[in-house]
N, C-alpha and C positions, 0 to 999 in steps of 0.2 A: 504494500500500500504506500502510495506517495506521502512523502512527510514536507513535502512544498503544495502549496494554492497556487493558482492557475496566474497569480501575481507573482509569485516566486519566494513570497513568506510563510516561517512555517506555522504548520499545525499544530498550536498546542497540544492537542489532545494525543498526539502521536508522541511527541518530544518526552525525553525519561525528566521522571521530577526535577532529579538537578539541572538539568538544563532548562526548564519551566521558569526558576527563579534566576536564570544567568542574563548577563547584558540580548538584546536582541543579534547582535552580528555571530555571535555562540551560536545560536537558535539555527541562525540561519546557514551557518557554515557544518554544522551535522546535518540538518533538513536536505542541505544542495549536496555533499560530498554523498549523503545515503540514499538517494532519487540519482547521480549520479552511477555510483557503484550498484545499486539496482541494474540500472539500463543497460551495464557493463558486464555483470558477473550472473545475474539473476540468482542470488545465494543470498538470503539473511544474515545469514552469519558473516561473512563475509563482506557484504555493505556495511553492517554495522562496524565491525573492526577496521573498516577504511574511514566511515563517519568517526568513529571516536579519536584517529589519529589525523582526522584533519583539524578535532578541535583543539587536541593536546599543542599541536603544530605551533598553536599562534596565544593559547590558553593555558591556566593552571586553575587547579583544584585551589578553593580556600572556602573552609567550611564547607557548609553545603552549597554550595554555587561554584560556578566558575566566570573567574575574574582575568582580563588582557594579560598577559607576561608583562613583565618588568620594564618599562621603558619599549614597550611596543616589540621587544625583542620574541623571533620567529624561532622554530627549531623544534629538534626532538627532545621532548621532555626527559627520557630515560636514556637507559642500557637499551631496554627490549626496543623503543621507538624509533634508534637509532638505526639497531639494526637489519629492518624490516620485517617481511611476513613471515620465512624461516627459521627468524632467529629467534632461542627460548632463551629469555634471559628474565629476571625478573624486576619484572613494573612497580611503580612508584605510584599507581592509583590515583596520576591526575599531578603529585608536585611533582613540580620543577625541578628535578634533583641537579640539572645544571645551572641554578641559580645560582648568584654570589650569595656565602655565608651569611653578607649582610643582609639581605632580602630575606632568607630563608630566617634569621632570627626575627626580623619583623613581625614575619608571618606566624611566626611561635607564638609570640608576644600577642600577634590580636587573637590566637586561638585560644591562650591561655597555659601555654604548656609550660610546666615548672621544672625547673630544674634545666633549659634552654643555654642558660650561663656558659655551662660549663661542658657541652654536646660540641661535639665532634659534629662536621658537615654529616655526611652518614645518618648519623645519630636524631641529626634535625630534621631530615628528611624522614624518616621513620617515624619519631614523633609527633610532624604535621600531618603523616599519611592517617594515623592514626587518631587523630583530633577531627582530620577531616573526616573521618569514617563515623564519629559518635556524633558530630554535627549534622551528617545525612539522614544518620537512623532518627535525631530525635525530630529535623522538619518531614520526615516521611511518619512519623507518629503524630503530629500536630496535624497533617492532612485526612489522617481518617479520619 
């Protein structure tokens, strides 16, 4: 099923929760990359994993939403994003784990995460993947 309108904006009702509460250009850049990858692959699976790494591309995870990269800066979010379809390596769920230390402790700091001080880059990344994972469960509980 198309997740663009015949304008080229998406469908709410189609979009996963956390993208529902992301900026509009989010919205629209999973909707186009997965109505693309559709036309291309005719595989669910598969469009979906090409839409979520068009929006990692240009986005990161913060709390439940996703928010522009740093300074408008483009790129593969991870190990696994870097290295395409074949490669198993393991994901970062959205941060930016190529982010400078300094952003990534920002990003600590507005999730709440204690103990940030004194984290290894690694360490922050794990710990914001993980702040942002209890921030999706609890706005996906506020929505039932």
């Amino acid at each position: 099923m198309p997740k663009t309108t015949k304008k080229g904006t998406a469908k709410q009702d189609e979009l996963p929760s956390t993208l529902q509460r992301s900026p509009k250009k989010a919205q629209r850049t999973f909707a186009k990359a997965y109505d693309s990858a559709m036309d291309s692959y005719d595989d669910e699976q598969r469009a979906n994993q090409t839409a979520w790494a068009a929006v990692k591309h240009s986005f990161e995870k913060v709390g439940d939403r996703w928010a522009a990269k740093e300074g408008g800066r483009k790129g593969p979010s991870d190990a696994q994003a870097a290295g395409g379809r074949d490669t198993h390596r393991e994901t970062k769920g959205g941060v930016d784990a190529n982010a400078s230390k300094g952003h990534l402790m920002e990003l600590a700091k507005k999730l709440g995460v204690s103990g940030r001080s004194t984290m290894k880059k690694k360490q922050l990344v794990d710990a914001i993947q993980k702040a942002n994972g209890k921030k999706t469960a609890q706005a996906r509980k506020k929505e039932k």
